[in-house]
N, C-alpha and C positions, 0 to 999 in steps of 0.2 A: 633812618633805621628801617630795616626791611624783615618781614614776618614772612618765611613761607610754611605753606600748607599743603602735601601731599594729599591727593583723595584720587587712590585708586579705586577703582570698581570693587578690587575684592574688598575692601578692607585694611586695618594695619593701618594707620594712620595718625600724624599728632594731633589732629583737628578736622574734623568733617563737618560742611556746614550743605543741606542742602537748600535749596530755595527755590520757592514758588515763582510767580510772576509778580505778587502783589508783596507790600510788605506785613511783617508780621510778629509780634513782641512776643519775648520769652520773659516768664514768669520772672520777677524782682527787678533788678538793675539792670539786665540787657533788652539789646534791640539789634535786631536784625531787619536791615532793609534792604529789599532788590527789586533792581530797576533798570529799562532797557539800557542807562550807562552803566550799569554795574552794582555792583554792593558794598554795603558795609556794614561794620559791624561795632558798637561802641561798647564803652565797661564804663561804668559810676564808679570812682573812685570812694573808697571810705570817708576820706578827706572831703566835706561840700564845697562843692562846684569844678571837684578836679576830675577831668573825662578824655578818655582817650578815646580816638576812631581811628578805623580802620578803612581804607576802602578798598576798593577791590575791581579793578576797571576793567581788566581782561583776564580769561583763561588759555593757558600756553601749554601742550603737551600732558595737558590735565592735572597743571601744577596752578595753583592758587596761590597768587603773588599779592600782597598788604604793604601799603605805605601809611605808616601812620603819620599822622598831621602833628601831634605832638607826644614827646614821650610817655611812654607808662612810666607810672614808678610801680618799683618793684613789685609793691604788694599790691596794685592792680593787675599785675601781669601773671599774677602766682598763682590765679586759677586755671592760667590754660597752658601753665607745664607740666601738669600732670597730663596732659594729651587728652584730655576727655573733656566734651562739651554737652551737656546732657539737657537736650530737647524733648518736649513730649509731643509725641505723633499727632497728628490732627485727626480727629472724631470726625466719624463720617455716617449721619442717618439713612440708615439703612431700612429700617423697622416701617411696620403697614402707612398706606398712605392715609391722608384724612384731608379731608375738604372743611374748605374756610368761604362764608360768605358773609360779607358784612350788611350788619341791618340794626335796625335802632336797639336792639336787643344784645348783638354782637356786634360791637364800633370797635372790637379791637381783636388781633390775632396772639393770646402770649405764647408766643414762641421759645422764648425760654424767659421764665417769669425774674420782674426788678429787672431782667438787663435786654431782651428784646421782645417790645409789644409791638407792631406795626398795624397804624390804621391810616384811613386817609380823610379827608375835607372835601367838600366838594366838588372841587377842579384839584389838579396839580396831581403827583403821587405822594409815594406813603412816606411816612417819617416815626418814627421810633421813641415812644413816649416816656420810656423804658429810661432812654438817653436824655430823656429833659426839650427834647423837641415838640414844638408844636408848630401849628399850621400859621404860617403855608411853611413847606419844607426847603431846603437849601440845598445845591447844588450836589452835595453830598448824602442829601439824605436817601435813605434812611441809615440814621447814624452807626456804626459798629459793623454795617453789613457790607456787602462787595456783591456782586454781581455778572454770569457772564451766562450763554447760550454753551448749552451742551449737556454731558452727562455725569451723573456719578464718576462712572464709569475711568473716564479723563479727566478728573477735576485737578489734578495738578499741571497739565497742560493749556487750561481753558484760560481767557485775558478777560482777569475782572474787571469791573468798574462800576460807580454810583448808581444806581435804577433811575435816577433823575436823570443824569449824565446820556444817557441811550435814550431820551425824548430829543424826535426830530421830529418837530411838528408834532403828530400823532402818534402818542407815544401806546394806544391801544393795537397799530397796526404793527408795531417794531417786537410785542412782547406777547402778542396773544395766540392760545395755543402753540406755543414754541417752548423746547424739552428747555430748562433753565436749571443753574445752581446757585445758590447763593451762601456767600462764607461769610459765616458770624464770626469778625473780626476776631475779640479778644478774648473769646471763648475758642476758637480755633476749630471750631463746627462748618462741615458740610451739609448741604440737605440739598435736595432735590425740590424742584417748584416750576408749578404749569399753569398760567394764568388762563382762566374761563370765559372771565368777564371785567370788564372797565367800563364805569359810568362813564358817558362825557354829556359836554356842554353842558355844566352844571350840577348835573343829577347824582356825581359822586359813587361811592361804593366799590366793590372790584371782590372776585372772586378767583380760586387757588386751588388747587390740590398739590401738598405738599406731601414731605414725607418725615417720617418722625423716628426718635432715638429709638434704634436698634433693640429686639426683644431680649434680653440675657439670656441665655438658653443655661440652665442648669444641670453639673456632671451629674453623672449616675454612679458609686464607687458600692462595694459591697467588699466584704472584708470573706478573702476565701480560704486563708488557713489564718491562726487553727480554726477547728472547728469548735461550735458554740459546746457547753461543756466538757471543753479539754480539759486535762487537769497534768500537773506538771511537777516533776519534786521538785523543791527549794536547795539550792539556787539555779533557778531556773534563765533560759537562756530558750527567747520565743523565736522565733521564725514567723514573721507579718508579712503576708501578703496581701493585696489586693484586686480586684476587678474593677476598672475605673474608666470612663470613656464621655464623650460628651460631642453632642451631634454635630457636623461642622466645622471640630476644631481636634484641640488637643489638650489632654489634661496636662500639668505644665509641675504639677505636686502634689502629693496625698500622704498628708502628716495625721500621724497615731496618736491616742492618747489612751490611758485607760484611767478612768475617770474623768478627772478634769489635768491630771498630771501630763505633759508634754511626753511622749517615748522618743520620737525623733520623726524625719520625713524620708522620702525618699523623691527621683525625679522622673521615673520612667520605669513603665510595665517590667516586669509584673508588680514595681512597687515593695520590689522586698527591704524589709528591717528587721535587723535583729535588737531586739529590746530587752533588757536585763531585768527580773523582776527576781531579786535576791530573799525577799522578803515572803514566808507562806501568808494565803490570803485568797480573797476573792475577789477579780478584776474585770468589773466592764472594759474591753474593750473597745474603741469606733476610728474610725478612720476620716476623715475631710480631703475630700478632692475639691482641688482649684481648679479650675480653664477661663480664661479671660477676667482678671479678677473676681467668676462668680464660684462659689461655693456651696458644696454640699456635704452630709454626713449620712454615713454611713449607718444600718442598723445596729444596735448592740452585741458583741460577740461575746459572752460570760464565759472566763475561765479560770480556774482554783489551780494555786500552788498551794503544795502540802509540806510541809516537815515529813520526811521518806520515815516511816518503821522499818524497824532491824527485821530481817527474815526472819524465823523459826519456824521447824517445822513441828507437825502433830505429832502424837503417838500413830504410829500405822495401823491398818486392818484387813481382815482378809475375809470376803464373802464369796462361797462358790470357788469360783477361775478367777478370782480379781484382787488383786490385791490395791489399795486407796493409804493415800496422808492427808490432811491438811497443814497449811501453812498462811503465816501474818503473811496480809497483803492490806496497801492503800488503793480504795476502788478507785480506780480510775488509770492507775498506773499499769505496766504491760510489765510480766514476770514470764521468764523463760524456766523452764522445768527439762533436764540433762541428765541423761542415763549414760554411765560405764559398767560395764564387766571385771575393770583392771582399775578402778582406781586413776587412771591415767589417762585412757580416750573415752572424752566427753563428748555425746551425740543429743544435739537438741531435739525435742520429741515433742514438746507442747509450748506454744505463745500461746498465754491468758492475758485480759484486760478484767478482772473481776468486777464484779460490783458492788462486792461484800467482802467483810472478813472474817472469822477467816477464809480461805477457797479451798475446793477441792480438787484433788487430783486424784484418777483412778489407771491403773494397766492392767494387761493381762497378766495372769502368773505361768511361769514355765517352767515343768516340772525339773530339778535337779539343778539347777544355773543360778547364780548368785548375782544380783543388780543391786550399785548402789543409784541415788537418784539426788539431785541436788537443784536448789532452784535460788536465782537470781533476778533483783531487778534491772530492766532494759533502760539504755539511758533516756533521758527525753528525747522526743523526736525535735 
C-alpha cells in the first residue's frame, strides 16, 4: 500500500510534514522521526498495541512517497484524510541573556523547572536531574536536550547531537567560547548558549551565558469611535472601531464587549464592528487586542442608548427682529431644524446635539414673508 504526500512550496497540500535533522514528538500518539536514511512517521491505533508506520526514504520531484510496513485500519488512517496534520511550531528563546555559574550555592541551572535542571560533578559533563539522571552522565546526557555549534539564527539547519557525544578528549577545547544552541527535546524549545568556563582535572563547575524565553511584548488598542459619552436612540446599531498595534508584530484580533457581554471581534485595522444594542441603557464599552497570544484591554468607552421622545414643538415667540420655538429633544441626540416658504421645499438651517430639554431655536424675522419651520431627529451615526 502506498501513501503519497504532495508538498509544494506554496502550499495546498493533503499532508505537509516538515522536519528538522533530529527527531521529534508531536503531542499524544504521534511521532515523527528524521534521519540521514529518511523518515517516518507512526499512528497508535485506538486498539493496544496496533501501530502503523510509515517511512519515508527518498524525495522525488518534491513528491513524498510512504510505504507502510503494515496496514492501517480504517480508523487509524481517518485522521489524515482530512488533509490536515496539525504541528506546533518550535519555541525559540529569544528574550535577554543571563549567565549561569555553578557554585555550592548554585549546583544547578533550571532551565525550565521539573523538566530541565542541568548541573555537572566533578569530571565528566552535565546531565539533567530534571530527567532522573545523576552522576556521572551517559552518552546521551544531558537527557531531553540535543546539541549543535551555531545560531538562533539557523537552528533548523544546525546537526544536533548529545553535549557528551562532542567530547574528544577535551571536551573544554571543543565547546568553549563557541556561539551553541541547544533544543530541549520534548518541550520543542530553542535557546542559545556560550560556554565561559569548564572545571577540569577534577575541580568540576562550568559556566554559560544563555539566553531566556522571549519577553511578551503587549498590544496597545484604544477604542476610537464612538466617542466616550455618545449616546444613541434605541434600537441602536454602533459602529466599533479601533486603534490597535503591537511593537514587532501584528495584532491578529480585537474583540468588543460591553461589559462583560461578548459584541463580536473583528481581524484587521481599522477593526470595525457593528454591534447591535437594541435595548436603551447604559453601556461600558472596551475592546481586547491579541498579537501572539498576549493580550490587552482597552480604556472604557461609556455610551447611553435612549428610548427616542416624540418631537414637539413650543408655543413660538417674537423678541425685537427674532422670532424663537422650542422643542422635545433627547440630549445627546443630533435634530435637524428645516425652513420652507411653500410647504413643499424644505431647506436645513440648523444641526443641534442639545444637552437639555427642551432646546431652543431662534431666526431672524422678515418683514411680510411667511415661513413654516419643522424639525427632525437625525439617524444614529
Amino acid at each position: 500500500m502506498i501513501l503519497e504526500v504532495r508538498a509544494p512550496a506554496g502550499g495546498g497540500l493533503s499532508l505537509a510534514l516538515i522536519f528538522g535533522e533530529r527527531g521529534w514528538t508531536v503531542d499524544g500518539r504521534s511521532r515523527l522521526q528524521a534521519g540521514a536514511r529518511g523518515t517516518s512517521f507512526s499512528c497508535q491505533n485506538r486498539n493496544p498495541g496496533t501501530k502503523s508506520r510509515i517511512n519515508h526514504p527518498t524525495d522525488v520531484n518534491n513528491q513524498r512517497r510512504f510505504r507502510l510496513r503494515r496496514p492501517f485500519h480504517v480508523g487509524a488512517l481517518g485522521f489524515l484524510s482530512s488533509g490536515l496534520l496539525s504541528l506546533q511550531a518550535a519555541t525559540l528563546w529569544t528574550g535577554p541573556n543571563i549567565n549561569f555559574t555553578q557554585s555550592t550555592s548554585t549546583e544547578s541551572d533550571v532551565v525550565v523547572a521539573g523538566k530541565v535542571v542541568l548541573t555537572r560533578g566533578g569530571n565528566d559533563g552535565l546531565f539533567n536531574t530534571a530527567a532522573g539522571e545523576v552522576y556521572p552522565p551517559g552518552p546521551s546526557s544531558p537527557a531531553d536536550t540535543e546539541w549543535a555549534f551555531g545560531t538562533l539564527g539557523n537552528f533548523s539547519s544546525l546537526t544536533y547531537q548529545s553535549l557528551e557525544s562532542m567530547r574528544n578528549g577535551d571536551l573544554a577545547l571543543v565547546i568553549l567560547n563557541k556561539q551553541m544552541v541547544v533544543h530541549l527535546i520534548r518541550e520543542d524549545i530553542y535557546l542559545a548558549v556560550m560556554f565561559t568556563a569548564w572545571g577540569q582535572h577534577g575541580a568540576g563547575g562550568f559556566a554559560y551565558t544563555r539566553s531566556t524565553a522571549a519577553v511578551a511584548v503587549h498590544p496597545t488598542v484604544t477604542v476610537t469611535s464612538p466617542a466616550n459619552g455618545a449616546t444613541f436612540a434605541a434600537p441602536a446599531t454602533v459602529e466599533l472601531t479601533s486603534a490597535a498595534t503591537v511593537t514587532g508584530g501584528v495584532v491578529t484580533n480585537v474583540q468588543y464587549f460591553a461589559g462583560t457581554t461578548v459584541l463580536g471581534h473583528a481581524t484587521s485595522a481599522p477593526f470595525t464592528l457593528s454591534a447591535s444594542l437594541p435595548t436603551p441603557g447604559s453601556y461600558p464599552l472596551t475592546a481586547v487586542a491579541t498579537a501572539a497570544g498576549v493580550s490587552s484591554t482597552s480604556s472604557v468607552v461609556n455610551i447611553t442608548v435612549v428610548g427616542p421622545t416624540a418631537v414637539s414643538l413650543g408655543s413660538p415667540a417674537v423678541n425685537g427682529g427674532s422670532f424663537s420655538f422650542s422643542y422635545s429633544a433627547d440630549p445627546g441626540l443630533t435634530y435637524v431644524i428645516e425652513r420652507s416658504s411653500n410647504l413643499v421645499d424644505w431647506l436645513p438651517i440648523s444641526t443641534n446635539t442639545p444637552s437639555s430639554s427642551p432646546a431652543l431655536f431662534s431666526d431672524s424675522l422678515v418683514p411680510d414673508a411667511s415661513r413654516y419651520y419643522r424639525v427632525g431627529r437625525l439617524p444614529n451615526p
